[in-house]
C-alpha positions in Angstrom: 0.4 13.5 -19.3 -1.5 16.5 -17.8 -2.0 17.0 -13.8 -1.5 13.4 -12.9 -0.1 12.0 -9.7 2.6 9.3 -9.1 0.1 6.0 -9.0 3.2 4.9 -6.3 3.3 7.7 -4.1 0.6 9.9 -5.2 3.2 13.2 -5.5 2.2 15.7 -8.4 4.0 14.8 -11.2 5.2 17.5 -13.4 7.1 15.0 -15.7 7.1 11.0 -15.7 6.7 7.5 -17.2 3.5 5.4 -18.3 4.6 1.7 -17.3 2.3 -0.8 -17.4 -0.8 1.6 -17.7 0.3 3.5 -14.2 1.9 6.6 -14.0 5.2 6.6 -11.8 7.8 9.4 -11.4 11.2 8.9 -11.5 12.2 8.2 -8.2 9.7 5.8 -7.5 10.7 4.0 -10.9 14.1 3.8 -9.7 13.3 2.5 -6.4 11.8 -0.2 -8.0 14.1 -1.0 -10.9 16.9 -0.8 -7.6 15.2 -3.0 -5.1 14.7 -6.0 -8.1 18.8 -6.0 -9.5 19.3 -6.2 -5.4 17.2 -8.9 -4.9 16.3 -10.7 -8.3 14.4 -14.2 -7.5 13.8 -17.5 -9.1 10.1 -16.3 -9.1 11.1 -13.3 -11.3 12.4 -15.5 -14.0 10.6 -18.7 -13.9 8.8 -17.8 -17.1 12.3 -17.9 -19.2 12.5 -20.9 -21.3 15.2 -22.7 -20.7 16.0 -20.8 -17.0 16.3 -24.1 -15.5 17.9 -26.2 -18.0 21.2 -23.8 -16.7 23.4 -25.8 -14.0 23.9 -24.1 -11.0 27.1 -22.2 -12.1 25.5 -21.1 -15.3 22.1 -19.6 -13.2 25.0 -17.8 -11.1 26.5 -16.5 -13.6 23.5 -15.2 -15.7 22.0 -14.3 -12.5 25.0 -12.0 -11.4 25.7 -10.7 -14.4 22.0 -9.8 -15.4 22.0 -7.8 -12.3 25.4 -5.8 -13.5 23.9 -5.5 -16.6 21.0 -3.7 -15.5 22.4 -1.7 -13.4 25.0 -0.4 -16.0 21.9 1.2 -18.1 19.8 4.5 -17.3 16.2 4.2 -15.9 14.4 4.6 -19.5 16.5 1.9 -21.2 17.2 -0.8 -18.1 12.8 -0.8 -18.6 13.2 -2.1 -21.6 15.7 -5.4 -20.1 13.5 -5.8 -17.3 12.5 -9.8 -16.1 9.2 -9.6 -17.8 10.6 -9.6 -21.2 13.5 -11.9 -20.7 12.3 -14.7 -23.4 15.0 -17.7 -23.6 18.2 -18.5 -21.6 20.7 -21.1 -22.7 24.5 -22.0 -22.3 26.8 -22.1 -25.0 29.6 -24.7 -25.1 31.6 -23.0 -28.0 31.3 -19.3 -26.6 31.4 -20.9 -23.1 28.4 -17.9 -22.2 25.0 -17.0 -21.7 23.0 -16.4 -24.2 20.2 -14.1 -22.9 17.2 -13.5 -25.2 14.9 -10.4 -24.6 12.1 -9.2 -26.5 14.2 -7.3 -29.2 17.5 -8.2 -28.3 20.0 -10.6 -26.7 23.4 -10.5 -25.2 26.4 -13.4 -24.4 26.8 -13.4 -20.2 30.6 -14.3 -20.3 32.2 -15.7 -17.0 34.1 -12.4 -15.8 30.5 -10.8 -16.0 31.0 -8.7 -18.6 28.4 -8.7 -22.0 28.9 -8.1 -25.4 
């Protein structure tokens, strides 16, 4: 990344991220990663199999916790967690969780909103 500006703000950016084929600097990367945990829609996840097989408790619950969970990681890793590759979502009678599925990973959503 040589001489390139923010594709968000257009500030020089001496050091940044490629997401998505844009440039972005930190801040505005935050912003943006901030602004969906605050405000995380149905539109956001619409795509994950299984979103809306969940009853209403269990969406509030992966909902909630999703949004804890992202914002418990730093701005590099939380990228990787972001709605876009969230794969599969289902409820698990036995754990009595979550199960979220990402590209590379997945994680039980327990009902005190914790992960493991």
């Amino acid at each position: 990344m040589n001489n390139e500006n923010c594709s968000v703000c257009g500030k020089y950016l001496i050091a940044g991220s490629i997401i998505d084929e844009k440039t972005i600097c930190h801040e505005c990367l935050t912003k943006e990663q901030q602004g969906l945990m605050n405000n995380l829609s149905k539109s956001e996840v619409s795509h994950v199999k299984g979103y809306f097989s969940l009853t209403e408790a269990q969406s509030k619950l992966f909902s909630t916790t999703y949004k804890k969970h992202l914002s418990a990681m730093g701005t590099k890793m939380r990228q990787r967690f972001m709605p876009e590759y969230l794969k599969e979502v289902k409820y698990d009678d036995r754990e009595n969780t979550v199960n979220v599925y990402f590209e590379n990973d997945w994680w039980h959503y327990t009902k005190d909103h914790t992960w493991y």
